[in-house]
C-alpha positions, -999 to 999 in steps of 0.1 A, spaced: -841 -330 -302 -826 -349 -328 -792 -342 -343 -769 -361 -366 -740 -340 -372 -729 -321 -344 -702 -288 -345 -685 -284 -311 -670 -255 -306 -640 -252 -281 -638 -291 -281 -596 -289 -276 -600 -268 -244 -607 -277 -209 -647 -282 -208 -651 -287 -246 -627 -321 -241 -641 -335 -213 -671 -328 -237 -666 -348 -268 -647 -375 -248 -684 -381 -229 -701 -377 -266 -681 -403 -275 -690 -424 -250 -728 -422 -248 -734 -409 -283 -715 -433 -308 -737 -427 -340 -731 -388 -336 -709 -371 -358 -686 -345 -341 -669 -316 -365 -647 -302 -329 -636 -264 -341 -606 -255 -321 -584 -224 -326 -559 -239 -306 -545 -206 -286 -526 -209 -254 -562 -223 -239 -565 -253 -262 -549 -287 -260 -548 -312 -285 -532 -335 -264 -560 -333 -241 -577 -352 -270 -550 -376 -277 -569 -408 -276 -599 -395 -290 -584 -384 -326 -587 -416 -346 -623 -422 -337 -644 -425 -368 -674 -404 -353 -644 -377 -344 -636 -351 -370 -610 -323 -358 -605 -291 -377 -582 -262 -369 -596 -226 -367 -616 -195 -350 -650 -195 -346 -644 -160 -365 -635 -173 -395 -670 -174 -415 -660 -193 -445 -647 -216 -424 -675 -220 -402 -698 -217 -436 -676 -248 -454 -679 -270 -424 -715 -268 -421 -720 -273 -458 -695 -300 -457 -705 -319 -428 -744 -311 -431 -744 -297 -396 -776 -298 -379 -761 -283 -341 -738 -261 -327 -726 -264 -289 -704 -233 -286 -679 -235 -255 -656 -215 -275 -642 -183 -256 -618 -164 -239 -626 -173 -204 -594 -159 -180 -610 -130 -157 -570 -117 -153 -564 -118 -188 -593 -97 -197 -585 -70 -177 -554 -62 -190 -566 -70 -229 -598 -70 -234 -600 -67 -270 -599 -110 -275 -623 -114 -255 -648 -95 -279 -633 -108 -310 -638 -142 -301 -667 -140 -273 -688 -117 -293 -680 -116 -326 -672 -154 -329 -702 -162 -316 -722 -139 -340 -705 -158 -368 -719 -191 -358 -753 -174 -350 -753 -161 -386 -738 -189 -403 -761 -212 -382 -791 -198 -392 -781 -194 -431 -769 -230 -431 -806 -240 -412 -795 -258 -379 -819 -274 -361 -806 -257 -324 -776 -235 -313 -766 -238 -274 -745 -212 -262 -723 -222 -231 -726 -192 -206 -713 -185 -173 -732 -176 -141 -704 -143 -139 -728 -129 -168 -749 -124 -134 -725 -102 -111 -717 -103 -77 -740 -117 -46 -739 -106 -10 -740 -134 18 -776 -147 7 -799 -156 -25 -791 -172 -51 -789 -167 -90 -822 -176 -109 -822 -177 -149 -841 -145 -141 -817 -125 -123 -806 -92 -142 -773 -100 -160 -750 -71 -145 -712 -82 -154 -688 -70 -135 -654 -78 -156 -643 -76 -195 -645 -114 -197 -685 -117 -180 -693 -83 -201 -680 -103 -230 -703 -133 -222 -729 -113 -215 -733 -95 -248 -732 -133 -265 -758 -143 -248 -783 -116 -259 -770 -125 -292 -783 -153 -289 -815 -143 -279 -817 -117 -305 -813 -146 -331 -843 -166 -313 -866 -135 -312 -860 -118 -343 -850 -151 -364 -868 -176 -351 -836 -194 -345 -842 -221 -321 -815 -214 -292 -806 -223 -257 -782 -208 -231 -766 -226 -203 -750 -206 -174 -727 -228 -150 -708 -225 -123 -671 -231 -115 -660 -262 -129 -629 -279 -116 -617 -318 -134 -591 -336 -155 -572 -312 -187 -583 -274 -170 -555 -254 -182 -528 -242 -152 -538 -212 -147 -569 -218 -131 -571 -222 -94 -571 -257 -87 -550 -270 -111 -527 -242 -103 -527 -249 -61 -520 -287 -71 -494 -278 -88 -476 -259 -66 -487 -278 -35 -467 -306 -52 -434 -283 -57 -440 -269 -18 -441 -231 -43 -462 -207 -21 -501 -211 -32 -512 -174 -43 -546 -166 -25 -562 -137 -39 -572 -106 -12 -590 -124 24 -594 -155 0 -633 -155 13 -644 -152 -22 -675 -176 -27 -677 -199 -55 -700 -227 -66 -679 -258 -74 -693 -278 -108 -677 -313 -115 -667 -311 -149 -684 -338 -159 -715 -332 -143 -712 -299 -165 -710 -320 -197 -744 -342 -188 -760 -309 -184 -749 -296 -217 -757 -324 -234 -792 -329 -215 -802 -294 -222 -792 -295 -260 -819 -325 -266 -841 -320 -242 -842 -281 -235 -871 -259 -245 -862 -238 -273 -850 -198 -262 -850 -210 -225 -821 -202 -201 -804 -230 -176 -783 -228 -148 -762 -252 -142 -748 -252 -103 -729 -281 -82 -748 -272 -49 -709 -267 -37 -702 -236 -22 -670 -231 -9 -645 -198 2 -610 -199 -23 -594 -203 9 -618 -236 25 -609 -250 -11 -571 -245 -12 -570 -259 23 -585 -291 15 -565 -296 -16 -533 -295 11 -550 -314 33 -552 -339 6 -518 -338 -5 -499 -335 29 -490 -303 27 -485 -273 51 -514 -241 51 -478 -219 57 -476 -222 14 -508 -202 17 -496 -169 1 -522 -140 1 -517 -116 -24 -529 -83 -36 -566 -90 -49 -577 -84 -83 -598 -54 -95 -637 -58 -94 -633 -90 -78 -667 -105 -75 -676 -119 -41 -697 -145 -41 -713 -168 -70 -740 -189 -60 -763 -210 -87 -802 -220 -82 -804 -249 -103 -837 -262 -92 -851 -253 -131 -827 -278 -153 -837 -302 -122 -876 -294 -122 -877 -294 -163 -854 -315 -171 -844 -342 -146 -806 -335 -140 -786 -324 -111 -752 -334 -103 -741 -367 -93 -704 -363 -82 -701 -347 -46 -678 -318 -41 -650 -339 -18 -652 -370 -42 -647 -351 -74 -620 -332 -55 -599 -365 -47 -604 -372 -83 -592 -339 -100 -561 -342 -76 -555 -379 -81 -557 -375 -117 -534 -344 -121 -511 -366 -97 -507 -395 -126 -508 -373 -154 -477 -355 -144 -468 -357 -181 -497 -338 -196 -490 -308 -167 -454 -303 -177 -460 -305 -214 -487 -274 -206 -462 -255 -183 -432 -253 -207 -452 -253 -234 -444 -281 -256 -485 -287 -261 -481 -258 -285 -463 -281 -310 -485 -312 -307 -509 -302 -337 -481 -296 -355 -464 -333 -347 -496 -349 -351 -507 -328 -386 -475 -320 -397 -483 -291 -425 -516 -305 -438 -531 -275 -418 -573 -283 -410 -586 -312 -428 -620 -288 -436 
């Protein structure tokens, strides 16, 4: 599938960066609008290198905000919408919920609507394989496994992606969902658990484990993510669903260990703590579809792309602090002063 002018959604935040940084690399005559609210989540210095690039058009705003999303594909003729905009913190959306709808649901309703008035070509909804639920000790999920969240944030997730399948059944909209796994890389926000264990491995500050820490997770390389993305948006059949999985399965508590391994560090920072409510147990991806149909699996292993995420957060030292005491809240305005979006 062809497409000229892209809109990415969510480009200033973790996945979304690592997103239009690869774009840029492998898709030089594209034209990227990236739509970025900028909340705690997004980081325009994650993007620092990549804002003067011709092909590289950064606005300011919500995914909610339908004239905005209505002017900029007017504007910019869009012909595409990636959409990794979301609220994506399981903690945070137990104790307020009520983002997580706005911009989950109702944002992505907005681009669904404006999208089909403004006549894209294809809408691809990044989705999560927590839309699934929880697995027992076997099985895998399949693109036909009943979705049966378990938390505000996957019940949030959820309900966009049979938006977006309404909007291919009842409009003819041509749409495709991707559901990952984990992913784990350079410019993930400190809250998350690796970045968060590196972090405090490197101050010797106890390493919070949640419960027996024998959660299961699939571990994605970011990157490997991105390809995905990307691969499914051209070559994807139109209303299908992917999963996207990193063939990594790993315990919270196998990963935290190798991450101290790594850095030197003693298992005694291990801290367990009290575990969360509806903690799901295990996650586990069959992505033997996106490999059958459409010839990609991932290429980094799980102990290489570890090394990497850990040597990288180690040299960008910088970019970590200017997260934790919050000084990445000001760069927009230091790099934008009060022009506000350029539209």
């Amino acid at each position: 599938m062809d497409c000229h002018s892209l809109l990415v959604t969510g480009g200033a935040g973790f996945i979304g960066s690592n997103f239009v940084r690869l774009l840029l690399g492998e898709a030089p005559g594209l034209r990227i609008v990236n739509l970025d609210a900028l909340t705690y989540a997004g980081n325009l210095a994650s993007l620092d290198d990549c804002l003067d690039a011709p092909s590289h058009h950064f606005v300011r705003g919500s995914i909610t905000d339908a004239q905005l999303v209505r002017d900029l594909m007017r504007k910019h003729a869009i012909d595409g919408v990636i959409n990794f905009a979301a609220e994506s913190h399981v903690d945070r959306s137990i104790t307020g919920p009520q983002v997580f709808i706005d911009t989950n649901v109702s944002g992505t309703l907005t681009l669904l609507a404006e999208g089909l008035n403004a006549g894209i070509r294809r809408f691809l909804q990044v989705s999560t394989d927590e839309v699934y639920g929880s697995l027992g000790a076997a099985g895998a999920f399949t693109e036909t496994t009943p979705v049966s969240p378990n938390s505000p944030y996957s019940a949030s997730k959820a309900a966009a992606d049979h938006l977006v399948r309404a909007y291919h059944e009842t409009h003819g909209l041509d749409t495709v969902i991707t559901r990952c796994s984990n992913n784990y890389g350079p410019y993930q926000f400190p809250e998350k658990l690796v970045p968060l264990m590196i972090m405090n491995a490197r101050q010797d500050k106890p390493l919070p484990v949640y419960g027996d820490g024998l959660n299961v997770r699939d571990w994605l390389y970011v990157r490997d993510h991105c390809r995905a993305v990307w691969t499914a948006f051209r070559r994807g059949a139109a209303g299908e669903v992917y999963n996207i999985g990193g063939n990594n399965e790993r315990t919270n508590i196998e990963l935290v260990r190798s991450i101290l391994r790594y850095l030197g560090k003693p298992e005694s920072l291990i801290t367990f703590v009290k575990d969360r409510p509806g903690h799901d147990r295990r996650y586990a991806i069959d992505a033997s579809k996106i490999k059958r149909d459409l010839d990609w699996e991932p290429a980094v292993a799980f102990d290489a792309g570890l090394a990497a995420t850990i040597d990288w957060y180690v040299a960008n030292t910088a970019w970590l602090q200017q997260v934790v005491s919050g000084e990445y809240k000001d760069y927009y305005e230091k790099m934008y002063g009060n022009r506000g979006n350029a539209g």
